[in-house]
GUSE-418323 format. One record per residue (C-alpha): x, y, z. Coordinates in nm, 4 decimals. Layout:
BEGIN
> u_v_w
> X_Y_Z
...
//
This chain:
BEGIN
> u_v_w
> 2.9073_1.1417_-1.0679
> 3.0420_1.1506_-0.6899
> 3.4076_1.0856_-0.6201
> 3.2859_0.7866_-0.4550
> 3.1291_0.6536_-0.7459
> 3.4143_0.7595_-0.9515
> 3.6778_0.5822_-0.7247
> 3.4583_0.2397_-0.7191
> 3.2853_0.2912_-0.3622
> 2.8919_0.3910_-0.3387
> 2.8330_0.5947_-0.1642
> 2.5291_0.5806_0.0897
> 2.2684_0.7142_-0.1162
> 2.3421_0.4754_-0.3271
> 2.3384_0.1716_-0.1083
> 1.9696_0.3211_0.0261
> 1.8753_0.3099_-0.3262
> 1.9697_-0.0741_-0.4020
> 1.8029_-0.1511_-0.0263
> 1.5407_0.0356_-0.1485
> 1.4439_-0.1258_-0.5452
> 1.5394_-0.4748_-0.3449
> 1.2589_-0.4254_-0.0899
> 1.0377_-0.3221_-0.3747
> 1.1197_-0.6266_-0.5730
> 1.0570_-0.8682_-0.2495
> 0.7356_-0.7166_-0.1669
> 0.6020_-0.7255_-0.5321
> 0.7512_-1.0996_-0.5034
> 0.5425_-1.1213_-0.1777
> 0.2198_-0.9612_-0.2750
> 0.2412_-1.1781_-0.5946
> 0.3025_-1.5502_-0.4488
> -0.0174_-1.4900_-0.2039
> -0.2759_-1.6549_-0.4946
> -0.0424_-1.9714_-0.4127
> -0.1587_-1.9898_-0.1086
> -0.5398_-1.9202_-0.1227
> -0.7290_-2.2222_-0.0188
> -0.5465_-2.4029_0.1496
> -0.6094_-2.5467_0.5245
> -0.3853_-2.2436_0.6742
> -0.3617_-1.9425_0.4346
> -0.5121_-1.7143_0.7535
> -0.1689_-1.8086_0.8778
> 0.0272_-1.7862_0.5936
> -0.1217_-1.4496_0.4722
> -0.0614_-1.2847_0.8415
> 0.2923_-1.4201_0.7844
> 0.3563_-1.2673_0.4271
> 0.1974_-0.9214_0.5302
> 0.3848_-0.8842_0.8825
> 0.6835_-0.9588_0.6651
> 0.6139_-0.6785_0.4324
> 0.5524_-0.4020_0.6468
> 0.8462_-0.5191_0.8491
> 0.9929_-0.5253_0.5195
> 0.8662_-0.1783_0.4247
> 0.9896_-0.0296_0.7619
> 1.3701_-0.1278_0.7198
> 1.4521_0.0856_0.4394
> 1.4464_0.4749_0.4779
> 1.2681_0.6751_0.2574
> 1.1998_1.0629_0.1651
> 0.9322_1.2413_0.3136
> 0.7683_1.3916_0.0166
> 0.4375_1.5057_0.1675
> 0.2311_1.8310_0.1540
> 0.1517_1.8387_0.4983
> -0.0613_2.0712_0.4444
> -0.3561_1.9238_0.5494
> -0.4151_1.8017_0.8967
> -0.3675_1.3964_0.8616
> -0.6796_1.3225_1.0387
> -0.8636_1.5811_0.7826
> -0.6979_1.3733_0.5236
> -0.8001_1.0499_0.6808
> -1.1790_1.1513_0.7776
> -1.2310_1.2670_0.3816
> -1.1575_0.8891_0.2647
> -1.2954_0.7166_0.4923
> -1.5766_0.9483_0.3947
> -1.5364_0.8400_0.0368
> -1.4517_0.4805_0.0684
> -1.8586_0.4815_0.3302
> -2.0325_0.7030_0.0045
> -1.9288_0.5020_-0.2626
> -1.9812_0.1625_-0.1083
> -2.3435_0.3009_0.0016
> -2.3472_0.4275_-0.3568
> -2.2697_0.0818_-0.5502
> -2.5084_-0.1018_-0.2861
> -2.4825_-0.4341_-0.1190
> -2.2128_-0.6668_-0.1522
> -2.1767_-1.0306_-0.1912
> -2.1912_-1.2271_0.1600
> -1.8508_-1.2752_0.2634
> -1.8207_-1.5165_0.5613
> -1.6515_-1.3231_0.8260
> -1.5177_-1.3724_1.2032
> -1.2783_-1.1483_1.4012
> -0.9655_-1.3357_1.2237
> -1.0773_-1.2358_0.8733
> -1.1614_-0.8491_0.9711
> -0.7715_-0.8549_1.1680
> -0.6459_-1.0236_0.8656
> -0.8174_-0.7663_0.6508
> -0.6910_-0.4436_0.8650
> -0.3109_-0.6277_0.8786
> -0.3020_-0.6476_0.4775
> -0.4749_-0.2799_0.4838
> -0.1841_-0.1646_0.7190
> 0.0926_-0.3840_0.5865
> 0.0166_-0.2599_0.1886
> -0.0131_0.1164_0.2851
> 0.3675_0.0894_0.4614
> 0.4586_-0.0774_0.1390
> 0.3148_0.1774_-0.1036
> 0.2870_0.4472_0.0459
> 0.5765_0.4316_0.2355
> 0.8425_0.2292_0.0616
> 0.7396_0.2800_-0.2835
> 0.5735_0.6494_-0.2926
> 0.8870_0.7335_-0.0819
> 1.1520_0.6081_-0.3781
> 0.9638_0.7556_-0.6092
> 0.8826_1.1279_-0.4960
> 1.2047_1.3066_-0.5772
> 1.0909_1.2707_-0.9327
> 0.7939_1.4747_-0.8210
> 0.4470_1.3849_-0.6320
> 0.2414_1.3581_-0.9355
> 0.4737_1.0598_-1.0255
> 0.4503_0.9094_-0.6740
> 0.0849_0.9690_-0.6514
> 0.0154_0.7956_-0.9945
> 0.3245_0.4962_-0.9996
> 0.2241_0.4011_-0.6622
> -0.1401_0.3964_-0.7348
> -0.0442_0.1756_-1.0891
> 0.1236_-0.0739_-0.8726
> -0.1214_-0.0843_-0.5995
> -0.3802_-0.1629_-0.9111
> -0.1857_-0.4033_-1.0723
> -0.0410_-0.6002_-0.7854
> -0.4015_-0.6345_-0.7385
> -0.5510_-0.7726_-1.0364
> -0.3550_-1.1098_-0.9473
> -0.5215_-1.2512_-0.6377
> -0.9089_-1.0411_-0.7176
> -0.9010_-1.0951_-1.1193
> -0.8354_-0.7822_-1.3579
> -1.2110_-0.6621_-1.2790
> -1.0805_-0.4428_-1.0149
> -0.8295_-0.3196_-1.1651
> -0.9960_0.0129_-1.2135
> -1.1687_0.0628_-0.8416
> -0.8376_-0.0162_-0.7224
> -0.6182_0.2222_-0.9377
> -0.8944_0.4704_-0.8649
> -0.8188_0.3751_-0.4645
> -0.5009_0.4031_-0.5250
> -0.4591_0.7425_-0.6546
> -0.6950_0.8505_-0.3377
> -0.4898_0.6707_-0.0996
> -0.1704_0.7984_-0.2772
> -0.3095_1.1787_-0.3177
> -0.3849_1.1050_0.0957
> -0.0090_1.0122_0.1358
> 0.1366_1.3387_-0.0202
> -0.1849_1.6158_0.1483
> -0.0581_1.4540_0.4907
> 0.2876_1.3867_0.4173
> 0.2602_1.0708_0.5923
> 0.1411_0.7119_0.5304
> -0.1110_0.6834_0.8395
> -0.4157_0.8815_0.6626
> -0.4267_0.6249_0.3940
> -0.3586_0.3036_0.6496
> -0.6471_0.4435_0.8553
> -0.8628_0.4645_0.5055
> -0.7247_0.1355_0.3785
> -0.8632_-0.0369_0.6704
> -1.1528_0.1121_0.6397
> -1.2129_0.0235_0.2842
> -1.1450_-0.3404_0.3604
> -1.3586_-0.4036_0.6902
> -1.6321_-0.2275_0.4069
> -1.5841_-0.4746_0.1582
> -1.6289_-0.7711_0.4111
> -1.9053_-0.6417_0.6578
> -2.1364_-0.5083_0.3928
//
């Protein structure tokens, strides 16, 4: 234990850890309450609301870098974006999804807004216990967080995103290869 600790004061690392689990708890919170909303006359609005607030959210509390970086981030970014095109060529069409430049923004601000939160935030509190724990916990969340709003079918594509936009996060050692792939992935789902 630090002096600090010992003399009733925490000490800073400690304070970034309580910031930290608190974000973590909001943006679960967040990413949880957004099946409330689905349906109704403005959930475009309230959605861009929720996900600006938890990248915002996401941003405030400093993390650990915890990255390879030993792979070029656009590398790292070109080879899932590769993977997310082959496998939705692979499964075939999709279901129509009515579509309009609001939805495919919408779609690219939750892909952006989700990547700060788990691969930023949460990858970032959870990579001094060692990448393979970041890599998998933050791909379990990402999955599970999930199965809420899209039904506990995709539970598996999305743990199996996940753990490629999570391995992206620690070859790059930042979160922008798996935004850039997140987005991606999404515009997929809606335009195919």
């Amino acid at each position: 234990m630090t002096e600090g600790l010992i003399l009733g004061r925490r000490s800073r690392g400690a304070d970034v850890d309580v910031a930290m689990a608190l974000a973590v708890l909001a943006g679960c919170a967040l990413l949880l309450i957004r099946t409330s909303f689905t349906g109704l006359p403005a959930t475009a609005t309230v959605f861009a609301a929720l996900y600006l607030l938890l990248g915002t959210a996401s941003l405030a509390v400093p993390v650990g870098g915890g990255g390879a970086r030993w792979l070029s981030p656009f590398g790292v970014a070109a080879a899932g974006i590769t993977a997310i095109v082959l496998a939705a060529w692979l499964v075939g069409p999709g279901f129509p999804v009515p579509h309009g430049p609001e939805v495919l923004l919408l779609n690219s601000l939750a892909a952006v807004s989700e990547e700060l939160f788990f691969r930023r935030l949460v990858y970032g509190g959870i990579v001094r216990f060692g990448p393979a724990l970041a890599i998998g916990g933050s791909a379990l969340l990402f999955a599970t967080l999930h199965v809420p709003i899209y039904g506990p079918a995709v539970f598996w594509v999305d743990l199996g995103a996940g753990l490629l936009l999570s391995w992206q996060r620690w070859a790059s050692g930042g979160w922008g290869a798996p935004a850039a792939t997140h987005v991606v992935a999404n515009l997929v789902a809606v335009l195919r």
